[in-house]
Jmol script that loads the backbone (N, CA, C; Angstrom):
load data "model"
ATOM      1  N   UNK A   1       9.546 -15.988  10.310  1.00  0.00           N
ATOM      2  CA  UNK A   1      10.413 -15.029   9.646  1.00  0.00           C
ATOM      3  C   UNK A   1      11.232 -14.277  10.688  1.00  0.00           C
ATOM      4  N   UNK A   2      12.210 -14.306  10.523  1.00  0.00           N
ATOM      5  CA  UNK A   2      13.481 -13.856  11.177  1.00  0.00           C
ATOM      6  C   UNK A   2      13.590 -11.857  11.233  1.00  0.00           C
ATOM      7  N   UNK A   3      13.951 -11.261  11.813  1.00  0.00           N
ATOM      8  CA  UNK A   3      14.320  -9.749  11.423  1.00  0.00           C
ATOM      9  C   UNK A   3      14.928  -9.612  10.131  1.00  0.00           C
ATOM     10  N   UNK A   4      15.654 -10.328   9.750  1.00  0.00           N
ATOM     11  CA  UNK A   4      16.669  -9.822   8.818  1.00  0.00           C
ATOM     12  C   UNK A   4      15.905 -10.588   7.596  1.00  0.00           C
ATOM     13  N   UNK A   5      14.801 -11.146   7.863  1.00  0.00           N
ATOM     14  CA  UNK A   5      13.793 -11.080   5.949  1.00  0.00           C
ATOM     15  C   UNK A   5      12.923 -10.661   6.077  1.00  0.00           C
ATOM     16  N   UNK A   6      12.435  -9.321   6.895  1.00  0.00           N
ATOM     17  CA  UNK A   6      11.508  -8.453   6.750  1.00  0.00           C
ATOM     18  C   UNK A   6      12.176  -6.972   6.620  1.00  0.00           C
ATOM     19  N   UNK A   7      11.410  -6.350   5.858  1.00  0.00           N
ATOM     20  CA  UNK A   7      11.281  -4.501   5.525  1.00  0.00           C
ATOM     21  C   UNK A   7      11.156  -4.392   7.052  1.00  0.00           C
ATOM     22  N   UNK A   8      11.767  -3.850   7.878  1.00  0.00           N
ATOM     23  CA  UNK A   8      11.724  -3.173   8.961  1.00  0.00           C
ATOM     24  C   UNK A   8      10.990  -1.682   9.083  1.00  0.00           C
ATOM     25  N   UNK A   9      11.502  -0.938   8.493  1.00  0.00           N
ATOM     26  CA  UNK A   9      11.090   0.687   8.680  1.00  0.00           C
ATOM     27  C   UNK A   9      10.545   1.446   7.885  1.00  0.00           C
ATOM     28  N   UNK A  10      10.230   2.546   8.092  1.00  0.00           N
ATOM     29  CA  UNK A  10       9.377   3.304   6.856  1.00  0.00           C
ATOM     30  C   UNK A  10      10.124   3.077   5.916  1.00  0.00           C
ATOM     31  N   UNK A  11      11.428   3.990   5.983  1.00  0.00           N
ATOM     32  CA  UNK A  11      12.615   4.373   4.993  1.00  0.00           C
ATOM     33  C   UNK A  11      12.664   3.300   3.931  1.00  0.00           C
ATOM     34  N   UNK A  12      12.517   1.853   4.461  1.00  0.00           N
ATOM     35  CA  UNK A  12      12.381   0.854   3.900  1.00  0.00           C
ATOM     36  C   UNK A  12      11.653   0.421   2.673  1.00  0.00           C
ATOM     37  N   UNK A  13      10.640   0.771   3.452  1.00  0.00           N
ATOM     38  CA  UNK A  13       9.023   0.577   2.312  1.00  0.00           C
ATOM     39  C   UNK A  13       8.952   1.564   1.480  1.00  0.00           C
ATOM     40  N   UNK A  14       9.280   2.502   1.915  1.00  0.00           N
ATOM     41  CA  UNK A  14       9.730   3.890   0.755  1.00  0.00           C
ATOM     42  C   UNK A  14      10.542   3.835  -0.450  1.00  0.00           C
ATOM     43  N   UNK A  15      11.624   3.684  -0.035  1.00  0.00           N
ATOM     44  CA  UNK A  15      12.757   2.965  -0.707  1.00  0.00           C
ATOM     45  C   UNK A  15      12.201   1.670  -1.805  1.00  0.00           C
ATOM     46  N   UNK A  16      11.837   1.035  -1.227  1.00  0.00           N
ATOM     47  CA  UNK A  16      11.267  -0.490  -2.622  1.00  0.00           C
ATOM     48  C   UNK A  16       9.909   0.484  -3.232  1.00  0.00           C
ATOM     49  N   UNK A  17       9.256   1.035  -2.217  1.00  0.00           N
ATOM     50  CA  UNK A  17       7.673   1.583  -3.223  1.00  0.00           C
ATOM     51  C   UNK A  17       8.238   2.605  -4.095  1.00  0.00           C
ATOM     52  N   UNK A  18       9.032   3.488  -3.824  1.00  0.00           N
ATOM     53  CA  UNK A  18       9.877   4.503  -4.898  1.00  0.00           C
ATOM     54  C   UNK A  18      10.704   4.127  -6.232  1.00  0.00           C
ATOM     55  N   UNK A  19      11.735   2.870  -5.560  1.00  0.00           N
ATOM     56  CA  UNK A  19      12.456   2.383  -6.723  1.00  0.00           C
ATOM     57  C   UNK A  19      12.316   1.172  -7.274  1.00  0.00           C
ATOM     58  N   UNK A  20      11.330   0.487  -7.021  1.00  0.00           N
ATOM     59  CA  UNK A  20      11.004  -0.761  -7.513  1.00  0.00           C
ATOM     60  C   UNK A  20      10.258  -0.839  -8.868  1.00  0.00           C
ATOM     61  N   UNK A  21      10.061  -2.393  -9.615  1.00  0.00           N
ATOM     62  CA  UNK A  21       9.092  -2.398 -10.452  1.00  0.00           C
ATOM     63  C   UNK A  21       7.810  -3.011  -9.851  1.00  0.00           C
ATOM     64  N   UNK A  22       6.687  -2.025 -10.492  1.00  0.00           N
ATOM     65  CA  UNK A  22       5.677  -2.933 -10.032  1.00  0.00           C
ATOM     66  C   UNK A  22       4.801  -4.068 -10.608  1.00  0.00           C
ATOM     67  N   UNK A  23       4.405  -4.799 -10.324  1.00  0.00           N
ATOM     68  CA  UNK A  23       3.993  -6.043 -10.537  1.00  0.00           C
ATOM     69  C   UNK A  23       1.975  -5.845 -10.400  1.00  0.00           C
ATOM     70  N   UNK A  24       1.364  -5.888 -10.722  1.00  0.00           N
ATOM     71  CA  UNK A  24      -0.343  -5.594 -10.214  1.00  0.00           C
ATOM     72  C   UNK A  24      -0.870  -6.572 -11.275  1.00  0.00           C
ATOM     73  N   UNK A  25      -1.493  -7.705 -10.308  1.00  0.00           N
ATOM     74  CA  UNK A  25      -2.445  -8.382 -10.902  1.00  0.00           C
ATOM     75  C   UNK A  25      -3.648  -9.042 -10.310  1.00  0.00           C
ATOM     76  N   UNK A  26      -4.957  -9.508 -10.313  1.00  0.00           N
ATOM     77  CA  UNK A  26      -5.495  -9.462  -9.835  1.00  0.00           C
ATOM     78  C   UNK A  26      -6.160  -9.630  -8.246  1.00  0.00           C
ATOM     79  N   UNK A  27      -5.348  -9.860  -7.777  1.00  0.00           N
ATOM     80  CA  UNK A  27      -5.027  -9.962  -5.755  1.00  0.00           C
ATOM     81  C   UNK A  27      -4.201  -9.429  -5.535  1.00  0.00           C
ATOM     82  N   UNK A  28      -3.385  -9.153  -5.877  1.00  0.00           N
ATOM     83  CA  UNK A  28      -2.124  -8.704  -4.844  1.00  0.00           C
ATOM     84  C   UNK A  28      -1.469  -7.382  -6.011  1.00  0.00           C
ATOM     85  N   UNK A  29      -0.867  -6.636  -5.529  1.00  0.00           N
ATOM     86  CA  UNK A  29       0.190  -5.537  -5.904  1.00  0.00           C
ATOM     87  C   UNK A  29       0.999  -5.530  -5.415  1.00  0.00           C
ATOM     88  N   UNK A  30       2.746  -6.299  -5.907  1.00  0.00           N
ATOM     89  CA  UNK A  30       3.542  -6.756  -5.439  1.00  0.00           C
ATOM     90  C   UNK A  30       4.909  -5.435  -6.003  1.00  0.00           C
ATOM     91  N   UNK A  31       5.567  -5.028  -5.755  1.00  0.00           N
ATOM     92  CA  UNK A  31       6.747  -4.246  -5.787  1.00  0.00           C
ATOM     93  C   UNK A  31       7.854  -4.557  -5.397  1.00  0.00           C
ATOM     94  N   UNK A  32       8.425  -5.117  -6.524  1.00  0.00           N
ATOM     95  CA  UNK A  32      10.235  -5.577  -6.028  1.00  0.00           C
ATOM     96  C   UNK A  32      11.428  -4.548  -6.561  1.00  0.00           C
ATOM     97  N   UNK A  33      12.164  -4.493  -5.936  1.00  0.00           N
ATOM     98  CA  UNK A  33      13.463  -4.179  -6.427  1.00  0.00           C
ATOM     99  C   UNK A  33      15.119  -4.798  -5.997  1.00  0.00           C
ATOM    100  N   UNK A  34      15.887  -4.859  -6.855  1.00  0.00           N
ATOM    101  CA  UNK A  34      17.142  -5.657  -6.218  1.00  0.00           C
ATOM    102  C   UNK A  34      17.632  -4.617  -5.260  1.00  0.00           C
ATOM    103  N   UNK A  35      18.312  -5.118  -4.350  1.00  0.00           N
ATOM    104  CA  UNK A  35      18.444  -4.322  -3.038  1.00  0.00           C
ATOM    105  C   UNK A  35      19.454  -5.216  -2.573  1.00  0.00           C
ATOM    106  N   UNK A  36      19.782  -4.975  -0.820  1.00  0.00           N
ATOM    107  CA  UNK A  36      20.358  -5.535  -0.161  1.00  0.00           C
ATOM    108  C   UNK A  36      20.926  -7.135  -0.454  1.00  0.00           C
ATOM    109  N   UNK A  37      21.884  -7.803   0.397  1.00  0.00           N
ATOM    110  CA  UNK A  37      22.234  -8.969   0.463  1.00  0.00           C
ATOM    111  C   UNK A  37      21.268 -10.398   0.488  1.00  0.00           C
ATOM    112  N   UNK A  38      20.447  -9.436   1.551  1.00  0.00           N
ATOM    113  CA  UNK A  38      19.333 -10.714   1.548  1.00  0.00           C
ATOM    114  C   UNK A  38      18.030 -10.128   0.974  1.00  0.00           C
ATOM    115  N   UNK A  39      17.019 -11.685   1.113  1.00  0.00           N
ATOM    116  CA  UNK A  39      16.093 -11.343   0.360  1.00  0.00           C
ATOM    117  C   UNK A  39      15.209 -11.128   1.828  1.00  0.00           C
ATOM    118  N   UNK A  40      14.654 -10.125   0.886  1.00  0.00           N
ATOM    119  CA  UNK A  40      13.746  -9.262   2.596  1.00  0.00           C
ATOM    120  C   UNK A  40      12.028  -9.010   1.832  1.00  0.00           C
ATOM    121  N   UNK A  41      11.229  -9.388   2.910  1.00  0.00           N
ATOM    122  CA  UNK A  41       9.781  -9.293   2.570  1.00  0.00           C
ATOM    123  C   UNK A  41       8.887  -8.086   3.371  1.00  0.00           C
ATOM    124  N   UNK A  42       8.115  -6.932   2.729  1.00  0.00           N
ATOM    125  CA  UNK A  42       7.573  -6.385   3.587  1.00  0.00           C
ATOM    126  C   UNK A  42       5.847  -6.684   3.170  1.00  0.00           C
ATOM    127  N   UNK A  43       4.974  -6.520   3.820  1.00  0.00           N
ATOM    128  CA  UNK A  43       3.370  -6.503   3.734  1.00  0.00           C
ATOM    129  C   UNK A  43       2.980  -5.201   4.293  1.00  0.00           C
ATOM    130  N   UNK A  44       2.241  -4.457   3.494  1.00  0.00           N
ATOM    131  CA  UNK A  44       1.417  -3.477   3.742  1.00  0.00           C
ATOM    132  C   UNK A  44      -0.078  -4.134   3.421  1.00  0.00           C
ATOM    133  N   UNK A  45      -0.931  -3.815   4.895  1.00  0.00           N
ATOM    134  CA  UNK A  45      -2.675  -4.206   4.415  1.00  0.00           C
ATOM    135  C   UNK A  45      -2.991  -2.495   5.149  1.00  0.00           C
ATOM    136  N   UNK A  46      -3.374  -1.660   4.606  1.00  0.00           N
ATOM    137  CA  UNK A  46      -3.997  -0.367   5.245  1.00  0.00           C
ATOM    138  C   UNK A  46      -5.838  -0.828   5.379  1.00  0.00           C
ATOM    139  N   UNK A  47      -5.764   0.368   6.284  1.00  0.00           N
ATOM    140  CA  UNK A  47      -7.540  -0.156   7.004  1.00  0.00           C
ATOM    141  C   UNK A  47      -8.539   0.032   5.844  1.00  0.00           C
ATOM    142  N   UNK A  48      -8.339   0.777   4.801  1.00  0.00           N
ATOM    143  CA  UNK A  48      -8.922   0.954   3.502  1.00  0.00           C
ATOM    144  C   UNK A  48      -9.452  -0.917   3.156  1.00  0.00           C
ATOM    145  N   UNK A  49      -8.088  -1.438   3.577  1.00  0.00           N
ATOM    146  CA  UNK A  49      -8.324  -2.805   2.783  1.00  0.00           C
ATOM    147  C   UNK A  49      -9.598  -3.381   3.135  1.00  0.00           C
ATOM    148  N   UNK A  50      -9.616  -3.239   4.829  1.00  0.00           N
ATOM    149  CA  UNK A  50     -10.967  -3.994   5.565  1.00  0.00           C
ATOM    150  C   UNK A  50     -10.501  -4.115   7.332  1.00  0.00           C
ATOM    151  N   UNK A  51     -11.199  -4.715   7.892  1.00  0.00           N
ATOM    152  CA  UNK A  51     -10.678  -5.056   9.036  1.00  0.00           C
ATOM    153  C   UNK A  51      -9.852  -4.994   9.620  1.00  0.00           C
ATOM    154  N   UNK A  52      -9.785  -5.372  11.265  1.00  0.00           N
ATOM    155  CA  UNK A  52      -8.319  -5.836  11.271  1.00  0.00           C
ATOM    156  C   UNK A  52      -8.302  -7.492  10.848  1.00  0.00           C
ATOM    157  N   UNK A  53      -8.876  -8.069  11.152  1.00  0.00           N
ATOM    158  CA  UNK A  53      -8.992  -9.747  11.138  1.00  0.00           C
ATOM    159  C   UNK A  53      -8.756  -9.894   9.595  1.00  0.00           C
ATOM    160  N   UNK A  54      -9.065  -9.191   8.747  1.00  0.00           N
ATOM    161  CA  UNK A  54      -9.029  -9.478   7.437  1.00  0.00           C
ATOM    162  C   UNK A  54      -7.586  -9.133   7.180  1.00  0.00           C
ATOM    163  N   UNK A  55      -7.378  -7.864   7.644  1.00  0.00           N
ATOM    164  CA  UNK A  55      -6.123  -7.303   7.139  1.00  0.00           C
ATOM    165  C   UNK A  55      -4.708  -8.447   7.739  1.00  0.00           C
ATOM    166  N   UNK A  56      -4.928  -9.379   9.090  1.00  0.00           N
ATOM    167  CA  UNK A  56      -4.119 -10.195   9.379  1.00  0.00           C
ATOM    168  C   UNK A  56      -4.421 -11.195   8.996  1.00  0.00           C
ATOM    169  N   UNK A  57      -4.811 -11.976   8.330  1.00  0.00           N
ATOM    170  CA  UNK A  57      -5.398 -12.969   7.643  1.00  0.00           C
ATOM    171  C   UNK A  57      -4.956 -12.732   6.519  1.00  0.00           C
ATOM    172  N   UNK A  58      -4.984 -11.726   5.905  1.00  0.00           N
ATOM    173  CA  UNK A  58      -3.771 -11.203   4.284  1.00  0.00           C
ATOM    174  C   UNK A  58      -2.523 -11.321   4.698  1.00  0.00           C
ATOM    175  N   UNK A  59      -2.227 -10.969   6.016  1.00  0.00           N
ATOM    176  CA  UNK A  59      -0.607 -11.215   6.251  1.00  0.00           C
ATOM    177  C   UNK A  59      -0.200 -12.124   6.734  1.00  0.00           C
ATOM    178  N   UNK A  60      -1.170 -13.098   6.918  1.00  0.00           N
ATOM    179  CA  UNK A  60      -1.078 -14.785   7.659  1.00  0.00           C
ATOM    180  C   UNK A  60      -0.409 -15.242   5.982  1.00  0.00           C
ATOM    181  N   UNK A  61      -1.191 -15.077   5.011  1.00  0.00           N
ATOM    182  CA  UNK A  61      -1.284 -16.010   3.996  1.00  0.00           C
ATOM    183  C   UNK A  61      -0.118 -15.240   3.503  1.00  0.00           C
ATOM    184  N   UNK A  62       0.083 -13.875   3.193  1.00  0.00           N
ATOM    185  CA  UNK A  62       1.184 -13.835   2.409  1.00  0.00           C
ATOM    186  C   UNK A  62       2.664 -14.828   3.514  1.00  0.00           C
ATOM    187  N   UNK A  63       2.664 -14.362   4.208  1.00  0.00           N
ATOM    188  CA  UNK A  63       3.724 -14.732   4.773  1.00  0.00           C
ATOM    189  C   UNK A  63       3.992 -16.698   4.449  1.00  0.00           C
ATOM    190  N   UNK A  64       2.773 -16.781   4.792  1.00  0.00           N
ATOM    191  CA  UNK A  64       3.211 -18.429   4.566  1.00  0.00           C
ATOM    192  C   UNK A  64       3.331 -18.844   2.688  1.00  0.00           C
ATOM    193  N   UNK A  65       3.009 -18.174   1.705  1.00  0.00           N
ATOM    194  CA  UNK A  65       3.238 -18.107   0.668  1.00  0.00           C
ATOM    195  C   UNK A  65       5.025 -18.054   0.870  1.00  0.00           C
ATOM    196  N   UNK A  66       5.345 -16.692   1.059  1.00  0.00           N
ATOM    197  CA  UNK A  66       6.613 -16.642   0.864  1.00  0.00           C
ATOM    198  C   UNK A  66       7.602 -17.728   1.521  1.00  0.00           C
ATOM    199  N   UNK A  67       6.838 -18.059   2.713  1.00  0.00           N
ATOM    200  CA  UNK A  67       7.854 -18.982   3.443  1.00  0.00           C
ATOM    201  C   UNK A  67       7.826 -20.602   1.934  1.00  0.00           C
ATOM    202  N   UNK A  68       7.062 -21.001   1.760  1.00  0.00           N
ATOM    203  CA  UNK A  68       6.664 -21.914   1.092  1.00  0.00           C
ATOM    204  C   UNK A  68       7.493 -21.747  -0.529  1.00  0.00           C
ATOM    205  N   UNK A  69       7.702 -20.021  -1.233  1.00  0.00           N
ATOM    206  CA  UNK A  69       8.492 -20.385  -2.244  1.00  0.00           C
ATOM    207  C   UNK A  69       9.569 -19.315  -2.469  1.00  0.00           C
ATOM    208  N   UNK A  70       9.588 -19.062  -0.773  1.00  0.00           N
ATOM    209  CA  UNK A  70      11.219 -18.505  -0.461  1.00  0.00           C
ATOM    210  C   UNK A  70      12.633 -19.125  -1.601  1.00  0.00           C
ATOM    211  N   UNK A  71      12.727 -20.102  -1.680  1.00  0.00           N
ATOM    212  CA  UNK A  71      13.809 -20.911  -2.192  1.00  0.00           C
ATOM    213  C   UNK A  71      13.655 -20.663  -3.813  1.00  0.00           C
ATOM    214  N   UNK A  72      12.695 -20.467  -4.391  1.00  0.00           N
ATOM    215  CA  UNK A  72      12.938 -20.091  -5.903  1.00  0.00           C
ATOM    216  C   UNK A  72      13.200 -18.548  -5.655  1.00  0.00           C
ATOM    217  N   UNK A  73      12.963 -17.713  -4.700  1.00  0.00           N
ATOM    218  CA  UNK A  73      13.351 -16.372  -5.384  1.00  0.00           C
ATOM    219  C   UNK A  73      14.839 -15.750  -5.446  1.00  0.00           C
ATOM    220  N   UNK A  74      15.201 -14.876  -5.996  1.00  0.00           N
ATOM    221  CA  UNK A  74      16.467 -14.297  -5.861  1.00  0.00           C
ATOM    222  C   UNK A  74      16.636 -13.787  -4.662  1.00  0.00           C
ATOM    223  N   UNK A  75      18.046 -14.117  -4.361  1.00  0.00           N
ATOM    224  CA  UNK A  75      18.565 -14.039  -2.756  1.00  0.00           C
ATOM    225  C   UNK A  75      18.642 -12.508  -2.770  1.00  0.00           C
ATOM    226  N   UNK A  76      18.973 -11.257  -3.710  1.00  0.00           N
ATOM    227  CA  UNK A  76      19.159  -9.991  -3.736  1.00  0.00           C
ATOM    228  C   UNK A  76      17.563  -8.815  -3.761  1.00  0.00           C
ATOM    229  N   UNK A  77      16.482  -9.552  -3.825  1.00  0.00           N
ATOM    230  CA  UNK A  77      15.252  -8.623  -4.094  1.00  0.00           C
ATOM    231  C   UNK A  77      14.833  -8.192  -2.297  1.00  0.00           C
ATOM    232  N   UNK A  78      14.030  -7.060  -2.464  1.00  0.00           N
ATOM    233  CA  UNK A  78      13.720  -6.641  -1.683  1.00  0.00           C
ATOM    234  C   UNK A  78      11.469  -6.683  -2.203  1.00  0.00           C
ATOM    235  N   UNK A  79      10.732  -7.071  -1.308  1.00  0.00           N
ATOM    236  CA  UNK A  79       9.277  -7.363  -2.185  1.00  0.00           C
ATOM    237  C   UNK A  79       8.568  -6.553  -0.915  1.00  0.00           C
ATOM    238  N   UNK A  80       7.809  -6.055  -1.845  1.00  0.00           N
ATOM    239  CA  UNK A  80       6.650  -5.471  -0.866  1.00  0.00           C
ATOM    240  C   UNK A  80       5.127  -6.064  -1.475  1.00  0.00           C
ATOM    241  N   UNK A  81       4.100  -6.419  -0.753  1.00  0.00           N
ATOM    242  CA  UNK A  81       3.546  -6.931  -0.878  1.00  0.00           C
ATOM    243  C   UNK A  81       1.821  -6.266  -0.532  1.00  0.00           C
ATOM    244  N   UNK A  82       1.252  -5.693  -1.266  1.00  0.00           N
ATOM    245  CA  UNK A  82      -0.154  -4.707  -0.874  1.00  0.00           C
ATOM    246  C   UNK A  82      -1.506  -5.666  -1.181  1.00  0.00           C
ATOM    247  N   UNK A  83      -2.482  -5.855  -0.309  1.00  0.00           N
ATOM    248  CA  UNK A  83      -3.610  -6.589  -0.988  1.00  0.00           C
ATOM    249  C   UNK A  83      -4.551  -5.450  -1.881  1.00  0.00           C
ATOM    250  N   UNK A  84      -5.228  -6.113  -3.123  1.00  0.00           N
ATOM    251  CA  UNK A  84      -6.038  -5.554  -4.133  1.00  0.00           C
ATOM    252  C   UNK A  84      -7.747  -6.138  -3.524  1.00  0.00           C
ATOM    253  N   UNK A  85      -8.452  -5.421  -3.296  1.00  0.00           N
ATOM    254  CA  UNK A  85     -10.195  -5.836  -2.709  1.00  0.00           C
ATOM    255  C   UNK A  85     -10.245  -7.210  -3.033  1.00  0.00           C
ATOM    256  N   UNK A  86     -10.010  -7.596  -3.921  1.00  0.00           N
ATOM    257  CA  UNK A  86     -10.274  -8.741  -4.679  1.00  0.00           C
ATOM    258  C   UNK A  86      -9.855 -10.087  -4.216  1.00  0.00           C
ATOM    259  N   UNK A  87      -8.780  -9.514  -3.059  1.00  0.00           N
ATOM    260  CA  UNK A  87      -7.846 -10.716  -2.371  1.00  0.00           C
ATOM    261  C   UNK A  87      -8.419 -10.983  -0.680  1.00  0.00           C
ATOM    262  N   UNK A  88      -9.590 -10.156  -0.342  1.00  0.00           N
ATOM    263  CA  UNK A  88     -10.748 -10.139   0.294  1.00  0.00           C
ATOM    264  C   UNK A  88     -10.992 -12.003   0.593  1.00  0.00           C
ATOM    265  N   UNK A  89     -11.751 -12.381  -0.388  1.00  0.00           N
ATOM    266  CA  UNK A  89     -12.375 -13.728  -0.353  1.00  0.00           C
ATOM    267  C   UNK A  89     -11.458 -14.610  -0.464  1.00  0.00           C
ATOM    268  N   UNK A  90     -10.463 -14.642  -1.519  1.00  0.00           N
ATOM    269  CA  UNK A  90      -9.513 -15.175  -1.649  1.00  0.00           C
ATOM    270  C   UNK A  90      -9.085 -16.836  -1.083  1.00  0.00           C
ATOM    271  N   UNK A  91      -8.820 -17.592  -1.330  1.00  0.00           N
ATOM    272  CA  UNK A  91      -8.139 -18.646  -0.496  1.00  0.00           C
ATOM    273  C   UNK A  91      -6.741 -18.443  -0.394  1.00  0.00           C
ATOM    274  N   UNK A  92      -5.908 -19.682   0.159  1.00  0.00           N
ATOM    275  CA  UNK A  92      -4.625 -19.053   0.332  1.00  0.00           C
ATOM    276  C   UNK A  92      -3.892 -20.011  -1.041  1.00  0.00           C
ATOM    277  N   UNK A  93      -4.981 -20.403  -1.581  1.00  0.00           N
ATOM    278  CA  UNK A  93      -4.665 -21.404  -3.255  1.00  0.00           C
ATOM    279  C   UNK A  93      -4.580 -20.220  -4.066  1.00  0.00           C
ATOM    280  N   UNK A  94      -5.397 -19.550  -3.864  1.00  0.00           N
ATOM    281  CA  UNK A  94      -5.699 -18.253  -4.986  1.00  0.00           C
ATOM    282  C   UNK A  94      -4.493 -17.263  -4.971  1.00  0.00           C
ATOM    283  N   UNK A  95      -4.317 -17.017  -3.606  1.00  0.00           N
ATOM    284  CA  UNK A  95      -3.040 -16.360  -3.621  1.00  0.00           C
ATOM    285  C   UNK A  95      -1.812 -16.823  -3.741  1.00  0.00           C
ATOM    286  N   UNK A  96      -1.343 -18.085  -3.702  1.00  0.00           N
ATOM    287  CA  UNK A  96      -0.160 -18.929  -3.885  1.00  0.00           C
ATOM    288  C   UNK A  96      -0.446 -18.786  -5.432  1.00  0.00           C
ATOM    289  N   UNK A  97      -1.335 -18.783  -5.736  1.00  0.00           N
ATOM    290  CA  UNK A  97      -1.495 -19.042  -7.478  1.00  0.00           C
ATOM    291  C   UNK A  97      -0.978 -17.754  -8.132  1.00  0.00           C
ATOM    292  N   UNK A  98      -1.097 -16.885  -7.586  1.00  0.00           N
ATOM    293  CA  UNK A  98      -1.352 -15.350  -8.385  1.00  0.00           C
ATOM    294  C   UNK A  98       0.390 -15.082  -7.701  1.00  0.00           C
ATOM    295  N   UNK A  99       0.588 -15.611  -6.747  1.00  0.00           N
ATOM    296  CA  UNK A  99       2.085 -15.421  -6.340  1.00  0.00           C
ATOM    297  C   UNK A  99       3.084 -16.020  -7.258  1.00  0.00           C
ATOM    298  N   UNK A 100       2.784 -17.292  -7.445  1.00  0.00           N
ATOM    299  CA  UNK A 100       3.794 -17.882  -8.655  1.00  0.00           C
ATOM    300  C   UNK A 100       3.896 -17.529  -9.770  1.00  0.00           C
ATOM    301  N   UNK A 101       2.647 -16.822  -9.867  1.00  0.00           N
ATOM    302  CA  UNK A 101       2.526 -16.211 -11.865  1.00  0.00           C
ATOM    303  C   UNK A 101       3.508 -15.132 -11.476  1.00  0.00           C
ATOM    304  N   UNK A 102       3.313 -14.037 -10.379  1.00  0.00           N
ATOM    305  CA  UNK A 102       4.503 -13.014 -10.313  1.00  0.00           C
ATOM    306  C   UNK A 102       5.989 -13.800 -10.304  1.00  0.00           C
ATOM    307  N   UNK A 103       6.211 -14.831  -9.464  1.00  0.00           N
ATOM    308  CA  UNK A 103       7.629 -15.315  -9.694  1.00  0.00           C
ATOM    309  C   UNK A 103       7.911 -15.938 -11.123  1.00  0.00           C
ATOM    310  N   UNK A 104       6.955 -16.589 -11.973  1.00  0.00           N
ATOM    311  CA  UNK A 104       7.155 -16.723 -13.214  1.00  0.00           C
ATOM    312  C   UNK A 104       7.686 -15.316 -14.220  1.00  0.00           C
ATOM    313  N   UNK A 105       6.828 -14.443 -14.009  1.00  0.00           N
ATOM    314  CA  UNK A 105       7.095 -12.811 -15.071  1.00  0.00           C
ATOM    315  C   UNK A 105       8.434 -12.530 -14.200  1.00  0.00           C
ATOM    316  N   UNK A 106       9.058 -12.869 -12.982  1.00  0.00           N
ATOM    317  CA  UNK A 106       9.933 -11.932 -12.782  1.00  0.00           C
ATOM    318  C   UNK A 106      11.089 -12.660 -12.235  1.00  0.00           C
ATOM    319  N   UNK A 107      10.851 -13.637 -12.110  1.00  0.00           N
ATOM    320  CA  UNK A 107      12.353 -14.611 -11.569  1.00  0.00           C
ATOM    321  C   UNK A 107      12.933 -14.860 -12.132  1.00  0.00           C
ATOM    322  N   UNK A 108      13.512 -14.603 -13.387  1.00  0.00           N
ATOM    323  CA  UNK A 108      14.478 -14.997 -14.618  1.00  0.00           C
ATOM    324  C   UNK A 108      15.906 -13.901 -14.418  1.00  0.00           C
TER     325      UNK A 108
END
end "model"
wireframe off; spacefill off
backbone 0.3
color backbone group
């Protein structure tokens, strides 16, 4: 992932967690809003979640999720991306799974 498809700064994550819709289902709590030109991805894992190894291991998998169904989403959203306890054990099937049901409810 390049600079320019990631949430860079606070202001950022503020901005989509303030004006976005949210999305919460059982792994992940996802928050999009249309925004900028491009489509930009941020990940929040706070130490609440677990570890550090765990908490980068949530951002291993989201990231390769998105890289993988980058091409169906809208080129204008801005996504933030929070893990739910539950996304703990998780595989990265489980989360690709629970990722597409969000692009199903919201990619139209």
């Amino acid at each position: 992932m390049t600079k320019q498809d990631r949430l860079r700064y606070r202001s950022e994550f503020q901005r989509v967690s303030r004006e976005a819709k949210r999305w919460v289902g059982q792994r992940l709590c996802i928050d999009c809003r249309k925004g900028s030109s491009a489509l930009k991805l941020g990940i929040t894992a706070p130490r609440k979640y677990g570890s550090a190894p765990e908490r980068s291991r949530f951002k291993r998998l989201i990231r390769e999720v998105f890289r993988l169904h980058r091409a169906h989403l809208p080129q204008s959203w801005e996504i933030l991306v929070m893990p739910r306890q539950r996304a703990k054990g998780a595989s990265f099937f489980d989360i690709e799974a629970e990722f597409y049901l969000f692009l199903n409810t919201h990619a139209q």
